[in-house]
C-alpha positions in Angstrom: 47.3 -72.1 137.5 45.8 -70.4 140.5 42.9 -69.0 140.5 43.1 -65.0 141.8 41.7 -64.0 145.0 38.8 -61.4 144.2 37.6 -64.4 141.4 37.9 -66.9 144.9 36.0 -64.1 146.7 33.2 -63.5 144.1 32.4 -67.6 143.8 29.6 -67.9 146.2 28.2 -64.7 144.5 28.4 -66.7 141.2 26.6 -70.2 142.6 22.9 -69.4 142.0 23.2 -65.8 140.2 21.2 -67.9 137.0 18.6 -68.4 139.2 18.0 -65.0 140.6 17.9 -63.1 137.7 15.4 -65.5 136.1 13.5 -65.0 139.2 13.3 -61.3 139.4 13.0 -61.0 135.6 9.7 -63.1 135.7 9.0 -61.1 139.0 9.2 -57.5 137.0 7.4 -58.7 134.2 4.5 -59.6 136.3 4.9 -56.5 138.2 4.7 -54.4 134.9 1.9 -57.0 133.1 -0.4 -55.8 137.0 0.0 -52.2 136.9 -0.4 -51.9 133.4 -3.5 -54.1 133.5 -5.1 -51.5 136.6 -4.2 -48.5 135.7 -5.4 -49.3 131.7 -7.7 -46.5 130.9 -11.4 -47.1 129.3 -12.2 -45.5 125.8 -15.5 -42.9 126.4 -18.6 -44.0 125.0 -19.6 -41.8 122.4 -23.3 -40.4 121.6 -22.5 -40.2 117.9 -24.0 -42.8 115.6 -23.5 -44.0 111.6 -26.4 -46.1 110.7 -27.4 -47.5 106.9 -29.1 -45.1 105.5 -32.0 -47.4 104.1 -34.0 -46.7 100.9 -36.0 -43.2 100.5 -39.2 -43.4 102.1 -41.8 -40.6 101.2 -41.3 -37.9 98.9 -38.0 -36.3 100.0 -35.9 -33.4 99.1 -33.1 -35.1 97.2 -29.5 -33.6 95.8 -27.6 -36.0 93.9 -24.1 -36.0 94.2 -21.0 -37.2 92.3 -17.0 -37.4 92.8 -13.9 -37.4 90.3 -11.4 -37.9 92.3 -7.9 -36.8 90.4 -5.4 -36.8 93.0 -4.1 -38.0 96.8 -1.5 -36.8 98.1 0.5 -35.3 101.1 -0.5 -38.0 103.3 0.4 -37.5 106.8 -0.5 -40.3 109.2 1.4 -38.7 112.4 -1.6 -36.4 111.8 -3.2 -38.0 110.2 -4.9 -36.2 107.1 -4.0 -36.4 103.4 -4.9 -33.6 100.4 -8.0 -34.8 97.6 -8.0 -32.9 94.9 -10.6 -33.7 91.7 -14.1 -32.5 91.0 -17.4 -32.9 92.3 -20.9 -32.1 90.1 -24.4 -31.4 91.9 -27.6 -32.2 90.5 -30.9 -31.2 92.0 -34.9 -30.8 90.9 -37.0 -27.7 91.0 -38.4 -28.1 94.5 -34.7 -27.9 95.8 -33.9 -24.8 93.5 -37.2 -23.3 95.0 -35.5 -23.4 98.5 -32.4 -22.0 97.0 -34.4 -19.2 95.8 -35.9 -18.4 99.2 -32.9 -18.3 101.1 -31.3 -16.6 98.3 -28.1 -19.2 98.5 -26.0 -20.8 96.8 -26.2 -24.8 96.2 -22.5 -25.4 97.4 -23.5 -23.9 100.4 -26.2 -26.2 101.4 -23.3 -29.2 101.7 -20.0 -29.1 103.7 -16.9 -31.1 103.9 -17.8 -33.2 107.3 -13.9 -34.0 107.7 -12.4 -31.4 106.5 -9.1 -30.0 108.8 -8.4 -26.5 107.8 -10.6 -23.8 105.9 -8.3 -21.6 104.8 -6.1 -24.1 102.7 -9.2 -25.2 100.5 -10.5 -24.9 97.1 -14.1 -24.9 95.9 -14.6 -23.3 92.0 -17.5 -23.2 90.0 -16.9 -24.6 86.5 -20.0 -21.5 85.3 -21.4 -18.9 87.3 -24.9 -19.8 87.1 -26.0 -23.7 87.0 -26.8 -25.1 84.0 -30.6 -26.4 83.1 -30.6 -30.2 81.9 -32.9 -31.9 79.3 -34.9 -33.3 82.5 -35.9 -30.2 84.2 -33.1 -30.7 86.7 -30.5 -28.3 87.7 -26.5 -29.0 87.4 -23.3 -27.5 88.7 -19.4 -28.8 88.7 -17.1 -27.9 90.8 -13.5 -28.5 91.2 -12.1 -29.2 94.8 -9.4 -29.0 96.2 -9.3 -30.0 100.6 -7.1 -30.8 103.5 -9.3 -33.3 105.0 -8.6 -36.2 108.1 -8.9 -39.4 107.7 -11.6 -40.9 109.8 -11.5 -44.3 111.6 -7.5 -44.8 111.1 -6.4 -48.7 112.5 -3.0 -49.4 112.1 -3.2 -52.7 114.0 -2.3 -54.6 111.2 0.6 -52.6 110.4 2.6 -52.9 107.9 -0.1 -54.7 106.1 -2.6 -52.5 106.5 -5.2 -50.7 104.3 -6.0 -47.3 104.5 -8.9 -45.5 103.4 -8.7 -42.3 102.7 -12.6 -40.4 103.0 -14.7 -37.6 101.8 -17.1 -37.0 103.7 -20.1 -34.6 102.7 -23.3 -33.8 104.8 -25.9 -31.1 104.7 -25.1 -27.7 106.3 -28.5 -27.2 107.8 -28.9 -23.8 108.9 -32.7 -24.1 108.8 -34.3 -27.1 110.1 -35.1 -27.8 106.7 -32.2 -30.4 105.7 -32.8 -33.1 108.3 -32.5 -36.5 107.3 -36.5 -37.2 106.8 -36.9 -34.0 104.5 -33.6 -33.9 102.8 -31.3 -37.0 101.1 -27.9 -36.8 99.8 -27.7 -39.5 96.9 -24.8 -41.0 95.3 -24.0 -40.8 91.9 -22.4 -44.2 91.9 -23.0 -44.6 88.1 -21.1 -42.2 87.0 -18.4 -41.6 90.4 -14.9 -42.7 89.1 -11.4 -42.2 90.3 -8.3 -40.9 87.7 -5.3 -42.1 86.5 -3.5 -40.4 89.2 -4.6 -41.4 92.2 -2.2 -43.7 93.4 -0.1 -43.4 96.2 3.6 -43.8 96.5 4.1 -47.1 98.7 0.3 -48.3 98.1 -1.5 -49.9 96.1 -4.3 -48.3 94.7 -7.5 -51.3 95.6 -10.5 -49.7 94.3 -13.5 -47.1 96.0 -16.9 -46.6 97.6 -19.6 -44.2 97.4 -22.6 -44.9 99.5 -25.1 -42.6 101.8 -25.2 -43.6 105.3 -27.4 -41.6 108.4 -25.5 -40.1 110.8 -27.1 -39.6 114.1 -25.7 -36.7 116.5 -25.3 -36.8 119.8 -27.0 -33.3 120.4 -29.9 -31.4 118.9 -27.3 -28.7 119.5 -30.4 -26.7 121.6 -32.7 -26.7 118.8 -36.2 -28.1 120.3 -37.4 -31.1 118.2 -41.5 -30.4 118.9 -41.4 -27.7 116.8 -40.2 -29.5 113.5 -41.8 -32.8 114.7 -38.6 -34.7 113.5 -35.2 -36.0 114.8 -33.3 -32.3 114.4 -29.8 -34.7 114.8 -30.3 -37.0 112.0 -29.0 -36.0 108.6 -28.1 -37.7 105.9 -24.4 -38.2 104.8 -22.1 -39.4 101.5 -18.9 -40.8 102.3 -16.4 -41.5 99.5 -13.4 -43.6 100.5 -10.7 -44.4 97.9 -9.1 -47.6 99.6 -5.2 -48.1 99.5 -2.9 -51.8 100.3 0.9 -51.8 100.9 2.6 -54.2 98.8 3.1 -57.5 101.0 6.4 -58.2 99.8 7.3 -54.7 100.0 6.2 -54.0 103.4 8.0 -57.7 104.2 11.4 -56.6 102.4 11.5 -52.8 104.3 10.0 -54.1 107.5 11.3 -57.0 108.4 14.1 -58.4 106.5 16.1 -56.1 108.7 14.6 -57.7 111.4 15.0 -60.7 110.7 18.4 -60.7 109.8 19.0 -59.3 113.4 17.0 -62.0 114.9 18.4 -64.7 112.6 22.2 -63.8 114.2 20.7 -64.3 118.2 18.6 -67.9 116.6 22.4 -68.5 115.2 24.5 -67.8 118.5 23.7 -70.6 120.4 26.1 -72.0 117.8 29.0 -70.8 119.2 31.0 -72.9 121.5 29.6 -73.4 125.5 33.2 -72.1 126.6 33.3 -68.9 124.5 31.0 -67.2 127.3 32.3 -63.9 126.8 31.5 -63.9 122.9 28.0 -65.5 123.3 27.1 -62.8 126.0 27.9 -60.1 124.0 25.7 -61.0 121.5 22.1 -60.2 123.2 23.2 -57.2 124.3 24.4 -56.1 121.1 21.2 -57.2 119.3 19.1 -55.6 121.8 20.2 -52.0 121.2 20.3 -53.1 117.1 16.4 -54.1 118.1 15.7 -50.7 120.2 17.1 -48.8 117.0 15.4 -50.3 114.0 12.2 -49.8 116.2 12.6 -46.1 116.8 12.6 -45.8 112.6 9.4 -47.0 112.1 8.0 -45.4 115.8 8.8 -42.0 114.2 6.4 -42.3 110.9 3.3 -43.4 113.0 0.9 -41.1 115.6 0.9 -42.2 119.2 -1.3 -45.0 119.2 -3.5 -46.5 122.1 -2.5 -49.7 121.2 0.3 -52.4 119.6 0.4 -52.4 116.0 1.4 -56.5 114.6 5.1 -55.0 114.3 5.1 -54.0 117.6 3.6 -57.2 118.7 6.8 -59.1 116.2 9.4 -56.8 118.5 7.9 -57.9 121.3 8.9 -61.3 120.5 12.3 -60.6 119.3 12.4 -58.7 122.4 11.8 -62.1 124.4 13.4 -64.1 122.5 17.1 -62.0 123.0 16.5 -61.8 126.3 16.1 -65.4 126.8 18.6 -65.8 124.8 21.2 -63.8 127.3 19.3 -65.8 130.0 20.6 -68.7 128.8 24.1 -67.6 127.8 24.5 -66.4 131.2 23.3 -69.3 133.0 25.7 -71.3 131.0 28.8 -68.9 132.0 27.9 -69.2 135.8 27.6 -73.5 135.3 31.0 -73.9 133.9 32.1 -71.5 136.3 30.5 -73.1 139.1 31.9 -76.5 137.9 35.6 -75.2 137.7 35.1 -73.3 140.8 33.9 -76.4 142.6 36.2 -78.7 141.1 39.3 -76.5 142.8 38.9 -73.3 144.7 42.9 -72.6 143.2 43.5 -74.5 140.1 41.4 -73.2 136.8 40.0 -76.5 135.4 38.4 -76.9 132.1 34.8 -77.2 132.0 33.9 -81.4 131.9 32.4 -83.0 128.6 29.2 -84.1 130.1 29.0 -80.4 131.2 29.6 -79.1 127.3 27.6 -81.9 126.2 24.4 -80.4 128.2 25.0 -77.1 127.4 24.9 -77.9 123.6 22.1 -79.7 123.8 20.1 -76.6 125.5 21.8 -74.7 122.9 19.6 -76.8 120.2 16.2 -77.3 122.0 16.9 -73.0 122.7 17.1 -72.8 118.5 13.9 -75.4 118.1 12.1 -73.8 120.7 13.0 -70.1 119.1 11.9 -71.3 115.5 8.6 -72.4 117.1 7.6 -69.5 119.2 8.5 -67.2 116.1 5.7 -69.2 113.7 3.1 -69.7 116.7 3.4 -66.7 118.7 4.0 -63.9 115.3 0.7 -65.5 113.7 -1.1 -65.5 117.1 -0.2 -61.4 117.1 -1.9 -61.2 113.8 -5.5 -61.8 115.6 -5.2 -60.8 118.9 
């Protein structure tokens, strides 16, 4: 049958196309992989410091400090932030009450919520007007709480296997030089610090908490000279609660990536197909790619903008290469038996040789093999890089 002029026309154009686009698809990859590597900007040092907090030394000022926490909810990690809701108790001695006295406050007001987003949308009740007098001498107040608060040090590089803690952060509000960290310690009421039956969170699994005291160090004496008080004016001490949530594996497997891998499992499947069914096998990539593009955008939209890959976007990336190999190799197959029945007669349309088929199949398989292989090596390599 002859072969129509335009095809006769566009043959030298088909000899070597395989080999071009390879070419300049390594050659904008590299391109990309060099300005992104120069123009990468460098995270700011900050002055700011969270040390151990160490045992008390000396004869401090001490108000001990414990958390019910009730509730978690509306978390947010675009944000991110979350709501606590639950019940905090204050216990001090008579020296502290004696400063209370003399500055004619309130004990709640000697304490702030270090992480906390928005003012106006908070709760903070007394259980009893005045604090009650214990058995020891000491001094006690409850109060139930109720806080937008952020959640500090967020990584979601491990997404969708991550674990997130969510934080309460409490530090003195030192209006007098009289709370810094070698004259005034926050202590944890770890005995008696529990969470309730409610605090689990819809899509997590609730893993247990923390309560400990830790020193943080500012980076400013916030123009308050340091002579005068003859001690670090920056330094106070802090209590940082953290109730600590884990997706379900099998969960985050099942609404993560089985859609995922479905998808990829139909490009890994392709090379299936016949050699001389071209057209079919090269609308497969291209097809999966947009399918790819899509279920990404899904996820994208729950998560903040984030200065680096998360391990799903790292597991895209792959599936990302892996397609577009894929359509590499589909297409470098079309031009060969196109090539060969070109070559064979510039008129007559000739059916692609055995040996030809023979080679393409086996590419086909080694294409699978090799797939299956960088899926295992390169997906757990993402998990620690």
């Amino acid at each position: 049958m002859p072969r129509p002029p335009l095809l006769r026309s566009l043959a030298p154009l088909v000899r070597g196309a395989g080999r071009r686009t390879v070419l300049l698809v390594v050659s904008l990859l590299a391109l990309l992989a060099l300005i992104a590597t120069l123009t990468e900007p460098r995270p700011h040092s900050f002055p700011d410091q969270i040390q151990p907090a160490g045992p008390l030394v000396g004869d401090p000022t001490t108000l001990t400090v414990g958390i019910y926490a009730t509730n978690n909810h509306a978390i947010d990690l675009g944000q991110p932030s979350f709501i606590a809701e639950g019940f905090i108790w204050l216990r001090w001695g008579p020296e502290l009450d004696r400063l209370l006295q003399e500055s004619a406050i309130d004990v709640d007001e000697l304490i702030t919520f270090e992480n906390q987003i928005e003012g106006w949308d908070t709760s903070w009740i007394k259980a009893s007007e005045k604090p009650r007098r214990l058995d020891d001498g000491s001094y006690y107040q409850l109060y139930q709480y109720s806080q937008k608060l952020y959640i500090n040090g967020l990584s979601l590089r491990h997404y969708p296997f991550q674990d997130i803690d969510l934080p309460i952060v409490l530090e003195p509000n030192d209006q007098t030089d009289r709370l810094v960290f070698d004259r005034f310690r926050l202590v944890p009421d770890v005995r008696n610090t529990q969470i309730g039956s409610n605090i689990d969170v819809p899509g997590y699994v609730t893993h247990g908490w923390s309560f400990r005291e830790v020193k943080h160090r500012y980076g400013s004496n916030f123009g308050l000279a340091t002579k005068r008080t003859k001690v670090d004016n920056n330094v106070y001490s802090q209590l940082v609660f953290k109730v600590n949530y884990r997706r379900s594996t099998w969960a985050s497997i099942w609404a993560m990536f089985q859609p995922l891998a479905v998808t990829l499992a139909v490009v890994m499947i392709s090379p299936s197909l016949a050699s001389n069914l071209w057209e079919v096998r090269l609308a497969i990539p291209t097809t999966v790619l947009l399918t790819l593009v899509f279920l990404q955008e899904g996820y994208k939209s729950k998560l903040p903008e984030l200065p680096y890959l998360t391990y799903l976007d790292k597991v895209y990336a792959i599936a990302y290469l892996i397609t577009l190999a894929s359509f590499l190799l589909y297409l470098w197959g079309a031009n060969q038996i196109a090539h060969t029945s070109i070559a064979a007669d510039e008129s007559e349309a000739t059916p692609p040789s055995a040996a030809l088929l023979t080679r393409l199949n086996h590419l086909d398989h080694r294409f699978q093999l090799w797939s299956l292989v960088a899926i295992v090596v390169l997906g757990a390599a993402a998990w620690f890089i």
